[in-house]
SELOBA-885340 format. One record per residue (C-alpha): z, x, y. Coordinates in steps of 0.1 Angstrom, whole numbers, always signed. Layout:
! SELOBA-885340
+-------+-------+-------+
|     w |     u |     v |
+-------+-------+-------+
|     Z |     X |     Y |
...
+-------+-------+-------+
//
This chain:
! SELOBA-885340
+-------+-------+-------+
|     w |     u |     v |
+-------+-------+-------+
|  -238 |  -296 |    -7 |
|  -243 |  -329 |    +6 |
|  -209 |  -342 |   -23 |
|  -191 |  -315 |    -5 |
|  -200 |  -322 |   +32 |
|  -190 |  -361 |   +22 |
|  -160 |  -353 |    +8 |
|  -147 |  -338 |   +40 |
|  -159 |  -364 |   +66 |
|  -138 |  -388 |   +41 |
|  -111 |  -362 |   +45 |
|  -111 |  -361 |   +77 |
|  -113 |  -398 |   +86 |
|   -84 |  -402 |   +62 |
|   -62 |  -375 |   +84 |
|   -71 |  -393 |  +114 |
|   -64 |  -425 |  +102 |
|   -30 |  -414 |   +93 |
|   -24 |  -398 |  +124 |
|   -28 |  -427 |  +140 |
|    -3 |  -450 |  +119 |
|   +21 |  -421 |  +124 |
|   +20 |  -431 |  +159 |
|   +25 |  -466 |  +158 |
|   +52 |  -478 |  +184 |
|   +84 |  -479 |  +170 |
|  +103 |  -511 |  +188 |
|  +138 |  -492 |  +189 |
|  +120 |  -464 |  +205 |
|  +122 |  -461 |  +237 |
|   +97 |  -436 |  +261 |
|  +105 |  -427 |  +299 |
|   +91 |  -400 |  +320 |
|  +103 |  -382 |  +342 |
|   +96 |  -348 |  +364 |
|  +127 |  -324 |  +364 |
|  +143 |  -330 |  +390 |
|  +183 |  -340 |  +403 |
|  +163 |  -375 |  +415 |
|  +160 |  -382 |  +374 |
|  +193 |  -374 |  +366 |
|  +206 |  -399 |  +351 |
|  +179 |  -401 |  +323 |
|  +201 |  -374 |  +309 |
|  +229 |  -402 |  +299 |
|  +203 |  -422 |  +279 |
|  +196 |  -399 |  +243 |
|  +210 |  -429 |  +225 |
|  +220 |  -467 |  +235 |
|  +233 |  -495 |  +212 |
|  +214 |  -483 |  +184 |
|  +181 |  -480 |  +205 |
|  +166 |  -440 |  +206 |
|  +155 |  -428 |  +241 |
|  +127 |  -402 |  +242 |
|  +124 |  -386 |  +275 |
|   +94 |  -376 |  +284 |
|   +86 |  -343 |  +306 |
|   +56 |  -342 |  +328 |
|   +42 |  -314 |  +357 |
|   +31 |  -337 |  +383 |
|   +29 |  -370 |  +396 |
|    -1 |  -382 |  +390 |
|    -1 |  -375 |  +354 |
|   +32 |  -391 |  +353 |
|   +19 |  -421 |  +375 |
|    -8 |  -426 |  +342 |
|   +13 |  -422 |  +320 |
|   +35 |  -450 |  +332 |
|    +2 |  -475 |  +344 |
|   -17 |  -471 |  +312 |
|   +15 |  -478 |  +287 |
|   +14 |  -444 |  +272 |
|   +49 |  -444 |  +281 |
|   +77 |  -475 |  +287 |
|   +94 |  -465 |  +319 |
|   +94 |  -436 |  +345 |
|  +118 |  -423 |  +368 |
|   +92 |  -421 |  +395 |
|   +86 |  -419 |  +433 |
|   +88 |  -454 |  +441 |
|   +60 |  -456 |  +469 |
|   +39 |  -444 |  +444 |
|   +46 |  -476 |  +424 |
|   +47 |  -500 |  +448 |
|    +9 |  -486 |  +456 |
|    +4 |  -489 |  +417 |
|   +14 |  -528 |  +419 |
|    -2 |  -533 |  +452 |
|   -33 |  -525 |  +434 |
|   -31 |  -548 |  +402 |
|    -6 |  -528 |  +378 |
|   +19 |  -543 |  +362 |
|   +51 |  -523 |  +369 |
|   +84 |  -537 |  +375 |
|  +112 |  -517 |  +394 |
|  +148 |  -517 |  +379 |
|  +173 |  -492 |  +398 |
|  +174 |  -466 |  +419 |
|  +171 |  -430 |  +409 |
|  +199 |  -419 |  +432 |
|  +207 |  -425 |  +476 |
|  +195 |  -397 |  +497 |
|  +196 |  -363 |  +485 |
|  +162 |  -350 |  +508 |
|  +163 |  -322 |  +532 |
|  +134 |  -312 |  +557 |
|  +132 |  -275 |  +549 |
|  +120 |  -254 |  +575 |
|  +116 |  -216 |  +584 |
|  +136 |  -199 |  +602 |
|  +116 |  -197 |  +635 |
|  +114 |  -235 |  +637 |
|  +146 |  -247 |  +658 |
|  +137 |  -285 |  +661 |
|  +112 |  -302 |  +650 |
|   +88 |  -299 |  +682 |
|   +83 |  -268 |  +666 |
|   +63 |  -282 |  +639 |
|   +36 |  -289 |  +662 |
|    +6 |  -272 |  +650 |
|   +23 |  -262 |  +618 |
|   +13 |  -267 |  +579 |
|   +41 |  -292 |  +564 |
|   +40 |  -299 |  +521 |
|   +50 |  -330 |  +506 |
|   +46 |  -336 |  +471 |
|   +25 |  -364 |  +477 |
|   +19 |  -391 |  +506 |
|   +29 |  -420 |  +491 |
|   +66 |  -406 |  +492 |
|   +99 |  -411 |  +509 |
|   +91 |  -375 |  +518 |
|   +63 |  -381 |  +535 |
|   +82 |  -409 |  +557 |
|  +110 |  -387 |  +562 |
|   +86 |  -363 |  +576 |
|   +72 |  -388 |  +604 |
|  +106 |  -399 |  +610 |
|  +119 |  -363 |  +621 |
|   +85 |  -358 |  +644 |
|   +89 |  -393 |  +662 |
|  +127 |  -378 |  +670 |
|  +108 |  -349 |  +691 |
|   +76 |  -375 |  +704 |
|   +48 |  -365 |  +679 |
|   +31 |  -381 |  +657 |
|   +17 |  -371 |  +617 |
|   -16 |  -360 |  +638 |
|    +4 |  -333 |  +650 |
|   +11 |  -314 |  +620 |
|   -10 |  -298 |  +591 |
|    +1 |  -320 |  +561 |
|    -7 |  -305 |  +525 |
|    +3 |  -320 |  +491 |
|   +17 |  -295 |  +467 |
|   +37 |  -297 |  +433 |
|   +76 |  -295 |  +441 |
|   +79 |  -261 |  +422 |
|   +52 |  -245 |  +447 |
|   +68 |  -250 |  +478 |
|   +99 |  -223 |  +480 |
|   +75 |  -200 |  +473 |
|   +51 |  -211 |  +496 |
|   +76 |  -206 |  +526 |
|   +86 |  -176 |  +517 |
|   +51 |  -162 |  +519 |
|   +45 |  -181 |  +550 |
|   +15 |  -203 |  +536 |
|   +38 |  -231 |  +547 |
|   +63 |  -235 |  +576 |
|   +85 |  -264 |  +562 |
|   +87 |  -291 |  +536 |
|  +105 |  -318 |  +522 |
|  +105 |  -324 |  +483 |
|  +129 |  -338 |  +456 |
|  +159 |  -315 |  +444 |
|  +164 |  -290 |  +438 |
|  +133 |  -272 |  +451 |
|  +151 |  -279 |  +489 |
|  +181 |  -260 |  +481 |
|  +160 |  -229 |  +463 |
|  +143 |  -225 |  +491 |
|  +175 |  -222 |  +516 |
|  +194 |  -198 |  +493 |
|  +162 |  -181 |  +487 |
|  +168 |  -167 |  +525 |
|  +134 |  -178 |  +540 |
|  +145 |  -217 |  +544 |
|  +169 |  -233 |  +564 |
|  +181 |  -276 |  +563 |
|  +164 |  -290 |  +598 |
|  +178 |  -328 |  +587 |
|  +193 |  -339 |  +554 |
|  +177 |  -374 |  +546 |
|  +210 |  -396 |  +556 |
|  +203 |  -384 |  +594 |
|  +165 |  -394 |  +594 |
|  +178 |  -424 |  +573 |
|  +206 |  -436 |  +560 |
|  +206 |  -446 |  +522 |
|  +172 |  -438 |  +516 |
|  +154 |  -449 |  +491 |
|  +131 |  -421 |  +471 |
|  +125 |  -423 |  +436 |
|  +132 |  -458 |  +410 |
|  +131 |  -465 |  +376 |
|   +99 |  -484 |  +367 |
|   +90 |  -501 |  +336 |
|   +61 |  -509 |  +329 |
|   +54 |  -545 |  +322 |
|   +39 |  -554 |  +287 |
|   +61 |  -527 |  +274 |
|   +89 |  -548 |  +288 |
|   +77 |  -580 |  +272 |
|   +70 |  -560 |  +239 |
|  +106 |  -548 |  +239 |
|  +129 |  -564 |  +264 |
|  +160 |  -565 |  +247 |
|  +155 |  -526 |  +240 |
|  +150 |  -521 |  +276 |
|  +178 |  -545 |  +290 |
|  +201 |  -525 |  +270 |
|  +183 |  -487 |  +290 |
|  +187 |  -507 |  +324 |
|  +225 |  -510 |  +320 |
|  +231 |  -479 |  +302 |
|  +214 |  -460 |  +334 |
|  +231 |  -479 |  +357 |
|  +267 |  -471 |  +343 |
|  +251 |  -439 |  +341 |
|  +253 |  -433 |  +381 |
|  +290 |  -439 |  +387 |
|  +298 |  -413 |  +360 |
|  +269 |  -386 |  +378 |
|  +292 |  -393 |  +409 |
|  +314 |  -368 |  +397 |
|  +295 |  -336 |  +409 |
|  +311 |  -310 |  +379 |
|  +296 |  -338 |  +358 |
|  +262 |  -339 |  +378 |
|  +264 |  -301 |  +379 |
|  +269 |  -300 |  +342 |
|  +233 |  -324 |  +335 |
|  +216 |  -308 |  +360 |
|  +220 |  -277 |  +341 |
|  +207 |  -294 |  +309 |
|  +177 |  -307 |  +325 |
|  +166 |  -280 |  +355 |
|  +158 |  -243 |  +353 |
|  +179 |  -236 |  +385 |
|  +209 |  -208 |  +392 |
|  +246 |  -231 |  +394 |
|  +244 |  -222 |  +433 |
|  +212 |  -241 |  +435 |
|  +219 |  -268 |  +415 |
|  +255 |  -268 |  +435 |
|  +241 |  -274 |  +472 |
|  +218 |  -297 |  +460 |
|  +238 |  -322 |  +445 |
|  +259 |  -320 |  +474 |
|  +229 |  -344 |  +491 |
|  +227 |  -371 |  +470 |
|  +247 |  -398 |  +452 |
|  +244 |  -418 |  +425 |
|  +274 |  -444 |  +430 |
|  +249 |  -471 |  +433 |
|  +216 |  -478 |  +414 |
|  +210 |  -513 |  +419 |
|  +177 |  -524 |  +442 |
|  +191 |  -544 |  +470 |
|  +167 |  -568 |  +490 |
|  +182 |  -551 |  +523 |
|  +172 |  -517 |  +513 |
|  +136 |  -525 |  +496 |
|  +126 |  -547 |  +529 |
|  +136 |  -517 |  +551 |
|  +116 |  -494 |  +531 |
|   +84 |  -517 |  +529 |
|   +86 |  -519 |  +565 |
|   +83 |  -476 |  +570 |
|   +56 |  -477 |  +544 |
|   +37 |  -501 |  +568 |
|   +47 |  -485 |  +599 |
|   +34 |  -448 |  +584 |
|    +6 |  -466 |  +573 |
|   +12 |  -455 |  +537 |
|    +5 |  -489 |  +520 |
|   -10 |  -518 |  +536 |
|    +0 |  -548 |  +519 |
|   +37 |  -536 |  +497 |
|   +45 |  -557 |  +476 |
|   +72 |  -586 |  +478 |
|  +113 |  -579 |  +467 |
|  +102 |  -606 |  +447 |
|   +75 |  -591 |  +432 |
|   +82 |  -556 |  +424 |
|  +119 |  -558 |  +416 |
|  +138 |  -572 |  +390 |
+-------+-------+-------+
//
């Protein structure tokens, strides 16, 4: 008995141990994740570049995501970018690359609301506070003189949220595509502001790379950077846009339709205008104290 029991600890340790080499990091394989949204589209150009593989990576939510990316279990994210600014303000090594896209946020409300001094009182979901959503949120209340303190805010997954007007557990939110435009062609939402009226070129999600994965394999990555970019002017073609979207989201083509008409993806690059602006709401809304530098976050 005790030959036998041996045999198979020394079976087992030998699995393991082979699992594990099977899983060494292979240089000229590259890992981003991502959440399925239009705000990751361009991911979707990236299978292959210059002889360097892309796997994307699928996750549920952004905090596993966030992990993911901070812990190295993955290379690069297409992620909120407040969320990784936060990450950086706090010791992580992440380095932002390019946009995900410009704009392409709507405030959703129900139908009753008419402006949004009608929020007052009201339960409001963003997927998470560190979020352009969440500043888009406090820019359409100071249009109507209130404040955040006026309204219920709740945190909820982006797939949640048409559902959760519809049933009235919420009355209006403000998420990445396409859950926006479900919820308006679902019947029970309708567009209070699209992002470009709250604020124009806004900034929402980034590509991040994490920073020893960038040392470990820069030239790999240098080559995903440029690929991604030249990725955006050919989503700027909305059949073309329509035609990823459809690989990557579980959405009807009338969805997937009025949400891309929100957003662009003509220009990718991080521009020291547009990051200064945005550190400066993230203060303002009290979201993070101390963001990091242009010069420190973005390459």
């Amino acid at each position: 008995m005790r030959y036998t029991f041996n045999n198979i600890i020394c079976c087992v340790a030998l699995a393991l141990l082979f699992a594990s080499c099977g899983k060494k990091s292979d240089p000229n394989t590259v890992r981003i994740a991502y959440l399925p949204i239009t705000h990751a589209l361009p991911l979707t150009e990236l299978k292959s570049v210059d002889g360097v593989k892309v796997e994307l990576v699928k996750y549920g939510s952004w905090p596993e995501l966030l992990d993911a990316l901070n812990t190295g279990r993955v290379d690069g994210a297409s992620v909120l970018i407040e969320l990784a600014m936060k990450a950086k303000a706090q010791g992580i090594g992440l380095t932002a690359v390019a946009l995900g896209h410009t704009d392409g946020n709507v405030i959703v409300v129900e139908q009753g609301i008419g402006s949004a001094k009608d929020l007052k009182g009201k339960t409001f979901a963003i997927p998470h506070r560190a979020s352009s959503h969440h500043i888009l949120l406090q820019e359409a209340l100071a249009k109507a003189g209130l404040t955040i303190n006026d309204v219920n805010v709740v945190e909820m997954a982006p797939p949640e949220m048409p559902s959760a007007l519809a049933n009235g557990q919420i009355s209006g939110y403000c998420v990445a595509e396409p859950f926006g435009a479900a919820g308006i062609l679902g019947g029970k939402g309708k567009v209070l502001y699209r992002s470009d009226e709250l604020w124009q070129g806004s900034i929402c999600c980034g590509l991040v790379l994490n920073d020893r994965a960038y040392l470990a394999k820069k030239s790999q990555l240098d080559k995903v950077i440029a690929a991604y970019k030249a990725a955006g002017k050919h989503l700027d073609d909305k059949e073309v846009a329509l035609s990823k979207a459809k690989e990557m989201l579980s959405q009807k083509d009338e969805v997937l339709r009025l949400s891309l008409e929100w957003i662009s993806y003509s220009e990718l690059d991080i521009t020291k205008t547009a990051y200064d602006d945005l550190a400066q709401k993230v203060r303002k809304y009290g979201i993070i104290d101390n963001p990091p530098t242009f010069e420190e976050f973005v390459k």
